[in-house]
C-alpha positions as CSV (number, residue, x, y, z in Angstrom):
1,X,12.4,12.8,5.6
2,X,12.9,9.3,4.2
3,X,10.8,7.7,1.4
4,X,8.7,5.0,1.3
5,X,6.5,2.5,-1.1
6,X,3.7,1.5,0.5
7,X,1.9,-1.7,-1.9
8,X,-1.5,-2.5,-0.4
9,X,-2.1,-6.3,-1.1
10,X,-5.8,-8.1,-1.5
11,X,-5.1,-11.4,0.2
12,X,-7.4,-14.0,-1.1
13,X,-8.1,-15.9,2.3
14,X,-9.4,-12.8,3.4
15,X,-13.0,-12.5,3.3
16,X,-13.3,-8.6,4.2
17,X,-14.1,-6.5,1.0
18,X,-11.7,-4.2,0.0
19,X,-12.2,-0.4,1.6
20,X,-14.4,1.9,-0.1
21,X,-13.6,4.8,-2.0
22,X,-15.0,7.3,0.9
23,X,-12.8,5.6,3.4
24,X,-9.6,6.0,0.3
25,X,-10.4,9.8,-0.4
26,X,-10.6,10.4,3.6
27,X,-7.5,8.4,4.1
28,X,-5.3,10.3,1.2
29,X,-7.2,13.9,2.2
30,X,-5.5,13.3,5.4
31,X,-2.3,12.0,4.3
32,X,-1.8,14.9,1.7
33,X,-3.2,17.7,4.6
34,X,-0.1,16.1,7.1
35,X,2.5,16.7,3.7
36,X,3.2,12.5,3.8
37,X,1.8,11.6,0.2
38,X,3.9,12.3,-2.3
39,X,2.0,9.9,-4.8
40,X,0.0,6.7,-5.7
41,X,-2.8,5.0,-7.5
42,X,-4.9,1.9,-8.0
43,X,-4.2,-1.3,-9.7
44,X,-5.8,-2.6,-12.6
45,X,-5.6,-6.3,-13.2
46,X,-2.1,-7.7,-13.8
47,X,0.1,-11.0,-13.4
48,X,3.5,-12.3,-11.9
49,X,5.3,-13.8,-14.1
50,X,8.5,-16.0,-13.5
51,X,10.2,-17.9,-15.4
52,X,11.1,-21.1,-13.4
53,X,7.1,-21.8,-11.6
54,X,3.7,-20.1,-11.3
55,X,3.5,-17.9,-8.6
56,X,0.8,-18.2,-5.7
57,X,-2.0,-16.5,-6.2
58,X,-3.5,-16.3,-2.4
59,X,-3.3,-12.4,-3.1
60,X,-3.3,-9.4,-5.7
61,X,-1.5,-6.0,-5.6
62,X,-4.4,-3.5,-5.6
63,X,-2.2,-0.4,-5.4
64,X,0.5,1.6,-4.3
65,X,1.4,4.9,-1.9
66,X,4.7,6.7,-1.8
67,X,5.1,8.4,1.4
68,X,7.5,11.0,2.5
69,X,7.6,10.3,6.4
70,X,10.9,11.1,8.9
71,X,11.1,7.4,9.8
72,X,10.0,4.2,9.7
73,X,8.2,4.1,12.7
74,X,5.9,7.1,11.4
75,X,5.9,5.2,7.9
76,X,4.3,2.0,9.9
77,X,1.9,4.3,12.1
78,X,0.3,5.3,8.5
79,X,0.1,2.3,7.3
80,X,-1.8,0.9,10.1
81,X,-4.6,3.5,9.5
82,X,-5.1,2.5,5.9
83,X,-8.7,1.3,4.9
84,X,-7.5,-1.8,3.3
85,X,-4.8,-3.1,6.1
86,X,-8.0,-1.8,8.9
87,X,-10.9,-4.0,6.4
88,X,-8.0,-7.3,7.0
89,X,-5.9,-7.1,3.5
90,X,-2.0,-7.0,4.3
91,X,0.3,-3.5,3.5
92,X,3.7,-3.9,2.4
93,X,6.2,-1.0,3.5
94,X,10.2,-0.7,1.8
95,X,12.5,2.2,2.3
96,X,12.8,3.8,-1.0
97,X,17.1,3.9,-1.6
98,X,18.7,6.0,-3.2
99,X,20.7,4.3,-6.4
100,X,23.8,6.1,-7.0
């Protein structure tokens, strides 16, 4: 099993509401029942910074997953059932590496 970071994004353009939390608790009920959540939570309001410009603000972070799924594949086929990505927000998926 591989690890994985899952950031759920809020893209501005988008005129879809975020999902709500019956659609969340369903979603991680069946996430932890399979053994693929290892972990996540909400966002509260925070800001990019960087030092040389402002950074675009067409979309916010609204929160974060860690799975534990054999590949990527699987990883992608989770993240495609999410209630955000399935209301027209954007997902975000990295392999988690180990740092030695």
């Amino acid at each position: 099993m591989a690890r994985y970071l899952v950031l759920m994004h809020i893209d501005a353009a988008v005129r879809a509401e975020p999902a709500g939390k019956d659609q969340w608790d369903a979603y991680i009920e069946r996430l932890a029942k399979a053994g693929y959540l290892e972990g996540g939570s909400s966002f509260g309001p925070g800001k990019t910074l960087h030092k040389s410009h402002v950074p675009s603000a067409n979309e916010a972070l609204s929160g974060y997953l860690y799975l534990d799924a054999p590949n990527a594949e699987i990883a992608q086929e989770l993240c495609l059932k999410n209630p955000d990505y399935l209301a027209g927000h954007s997902v975000s998926i990295f392999p988690l590496i180990e740092d030695s």
